[in-house]
C-alpha positions as CSV (number, residue, x, y, z in Angstrom):
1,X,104.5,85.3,109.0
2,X,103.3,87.4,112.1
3,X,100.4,89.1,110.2
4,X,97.8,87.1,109.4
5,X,95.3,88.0,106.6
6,X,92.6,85.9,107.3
7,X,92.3,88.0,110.4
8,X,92.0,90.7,108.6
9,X,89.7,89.4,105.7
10,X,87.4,87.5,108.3
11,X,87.4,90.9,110.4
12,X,86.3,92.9,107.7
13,X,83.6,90.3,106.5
14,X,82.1,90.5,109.6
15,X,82.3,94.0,110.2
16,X,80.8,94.7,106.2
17,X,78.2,92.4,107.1
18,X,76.9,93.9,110.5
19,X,77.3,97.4,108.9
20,X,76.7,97.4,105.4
21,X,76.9,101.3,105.2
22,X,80.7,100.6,105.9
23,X,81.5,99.0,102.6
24,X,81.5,101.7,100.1
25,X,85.2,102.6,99.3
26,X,86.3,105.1,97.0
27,X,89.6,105.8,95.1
28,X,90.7,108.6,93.0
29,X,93.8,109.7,91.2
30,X,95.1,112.7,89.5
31,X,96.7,113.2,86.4
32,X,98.6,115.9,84.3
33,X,100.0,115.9,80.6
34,X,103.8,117.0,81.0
35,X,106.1,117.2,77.7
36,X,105.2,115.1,75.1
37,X,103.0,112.4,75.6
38,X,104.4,112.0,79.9
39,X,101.6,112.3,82.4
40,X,102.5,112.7,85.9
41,X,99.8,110.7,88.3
42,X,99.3,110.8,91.8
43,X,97.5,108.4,93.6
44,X,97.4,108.9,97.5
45,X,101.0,110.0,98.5
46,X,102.5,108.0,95.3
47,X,103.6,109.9,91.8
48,X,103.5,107.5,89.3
49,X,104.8,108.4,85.6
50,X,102.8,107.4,82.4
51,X,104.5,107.4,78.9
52,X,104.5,105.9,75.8
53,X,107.5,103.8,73.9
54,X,108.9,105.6,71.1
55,X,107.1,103.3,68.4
56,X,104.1,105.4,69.5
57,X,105.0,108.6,70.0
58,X,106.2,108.6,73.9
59,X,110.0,109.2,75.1
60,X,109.5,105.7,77.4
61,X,110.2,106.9,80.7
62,X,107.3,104.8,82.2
63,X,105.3,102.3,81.1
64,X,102.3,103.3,79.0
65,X,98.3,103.3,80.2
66,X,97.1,99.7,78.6
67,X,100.6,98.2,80.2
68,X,98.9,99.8,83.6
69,X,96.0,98.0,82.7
70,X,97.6,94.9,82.9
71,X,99.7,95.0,85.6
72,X,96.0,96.2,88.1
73,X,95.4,93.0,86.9
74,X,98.3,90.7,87.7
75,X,98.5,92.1,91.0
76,X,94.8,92.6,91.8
77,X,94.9,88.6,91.1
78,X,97.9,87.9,92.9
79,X,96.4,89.9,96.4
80,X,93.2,88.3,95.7
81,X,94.5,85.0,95.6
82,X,96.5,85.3,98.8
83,X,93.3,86.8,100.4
84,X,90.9,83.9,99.7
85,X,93.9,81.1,100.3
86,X,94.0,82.0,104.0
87,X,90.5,82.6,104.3
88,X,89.6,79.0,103.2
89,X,92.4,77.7,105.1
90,X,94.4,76.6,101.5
91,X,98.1,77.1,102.0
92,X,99.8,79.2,99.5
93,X,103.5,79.8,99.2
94,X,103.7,82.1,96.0
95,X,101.4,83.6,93.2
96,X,102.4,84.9,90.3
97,X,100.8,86.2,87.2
98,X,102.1,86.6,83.5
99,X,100.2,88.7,81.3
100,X,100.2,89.9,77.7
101,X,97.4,91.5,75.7
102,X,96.6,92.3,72.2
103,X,95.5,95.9,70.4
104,X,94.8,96.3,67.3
105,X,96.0,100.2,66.4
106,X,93.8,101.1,63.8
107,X,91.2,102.1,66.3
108,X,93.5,104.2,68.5
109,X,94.8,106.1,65.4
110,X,91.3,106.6,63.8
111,X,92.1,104.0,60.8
112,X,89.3,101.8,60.8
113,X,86.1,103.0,62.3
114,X,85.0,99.7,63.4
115,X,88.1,98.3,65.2
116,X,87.7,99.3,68.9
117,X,91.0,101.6,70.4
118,X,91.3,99.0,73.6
119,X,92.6,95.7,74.0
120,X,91.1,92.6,71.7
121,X,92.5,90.6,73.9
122,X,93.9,89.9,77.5
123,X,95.9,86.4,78.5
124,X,97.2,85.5,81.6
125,X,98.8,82.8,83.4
126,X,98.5,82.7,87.2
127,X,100.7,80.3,88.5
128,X,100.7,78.7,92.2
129,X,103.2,77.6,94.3
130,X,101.1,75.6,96.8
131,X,100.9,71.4,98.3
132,X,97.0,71.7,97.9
133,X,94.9,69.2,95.8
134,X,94.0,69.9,92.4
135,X,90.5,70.4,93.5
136,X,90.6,72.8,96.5
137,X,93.1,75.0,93.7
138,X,90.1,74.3,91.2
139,X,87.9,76.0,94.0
140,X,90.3,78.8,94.9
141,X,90.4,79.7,90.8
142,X,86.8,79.9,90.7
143,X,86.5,82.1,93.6
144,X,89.4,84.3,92.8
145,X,87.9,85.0,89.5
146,X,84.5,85.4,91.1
147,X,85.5,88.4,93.8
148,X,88.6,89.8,91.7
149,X,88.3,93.3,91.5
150,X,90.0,94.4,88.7
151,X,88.7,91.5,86.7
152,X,85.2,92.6,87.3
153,X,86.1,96.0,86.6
154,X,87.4,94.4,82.6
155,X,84.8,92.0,82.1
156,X,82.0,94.2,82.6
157,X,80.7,97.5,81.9
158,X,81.3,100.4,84.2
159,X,80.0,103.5,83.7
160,X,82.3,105.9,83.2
161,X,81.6,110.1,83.2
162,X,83.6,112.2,81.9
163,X,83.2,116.0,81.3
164,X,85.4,118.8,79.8
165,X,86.1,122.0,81.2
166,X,88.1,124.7,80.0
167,X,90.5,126.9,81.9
168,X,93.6,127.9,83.3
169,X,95.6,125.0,85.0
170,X,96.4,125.8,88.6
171,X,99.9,126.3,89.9
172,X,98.4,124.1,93.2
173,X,98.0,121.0,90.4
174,X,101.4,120.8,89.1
């Protein structure tokens, strides 16, 4: 492989660290409720569909927003991992990530008051294709898991603001 990213991870550690004012990033995304329970989403210059399986209402064009959920997770792990192998120097050949997670739908349909609307629970298997001892893996894990965006992002709070306005939808945001 030509590219190398621990030039590129090394390059922006030192860079962030000279000039901390560089290391604020931000990321947005747009959504809009078409028919039924489709949303259309762009993010950047990609349109990304959002639906729900018939089960729940949806016409399962796309897969639904907890599915999204999981699969910012698999991949945030996966790019993580790859990032931190070649910055430590541990060879990696493959990454891959298996993930399922558990709802309980009383609290999304307003059953049971007490029964939150989100995931109970998230597994995941990450496995590695790679000739490095147990223990430098071990160490990868632990560091993956420490710096892993998205997992940071669902094991702790962030605060979240949202408002409601009322109005015409503009032509420009369809």
């Amino acid at each position: 492989m030509s590219f190398k990213f621990k030039d590129v991870f090394t390059g922006t550690q030192a860079a962030l660290g000279a000039d901390p004012g560089q290391a604020q990033a931000a990321f947005s995304a747009q959504s809009r409720l078409g028919s039924g329970l489709n949303s259309a989403v762009t993010i950047r210059q990609f349109n990304v569909g959002v639906d729900e399986p018939p089960g729940l209402g949806g016409e399962d064009t796309a897969p639904n927003p907890v599915e999204y959920i999981l699969a910012a997770l698999g991949s945030c792990q996966e790019i993580t991992y790859r990032l931190y192998a070649d910055a430590l120097g541990i060879p990696l050949n493959g990454v891959s990530v298996q993930l399922s997670g558990s709802i309980d739908l009383r609290g999304f349909f307003n059953v049971q008051d007490d029964v939150r609307p989100g995931y109970q629970a998230i597994e995941a298997e990450v496995v590695i294709d790679s000739p490095a001892p147990e223990a430098d893996l071990a160490r990868l894990k632990k560091i993956v898991d420490r710096h892993c965006p998205v997992l940071d992002i669902l094991r702790n709070p962030t605060p979240v603001q949202l408002t409601l306005r009322t109005g015409l939808l503009s032509a420009a945001a369809e």
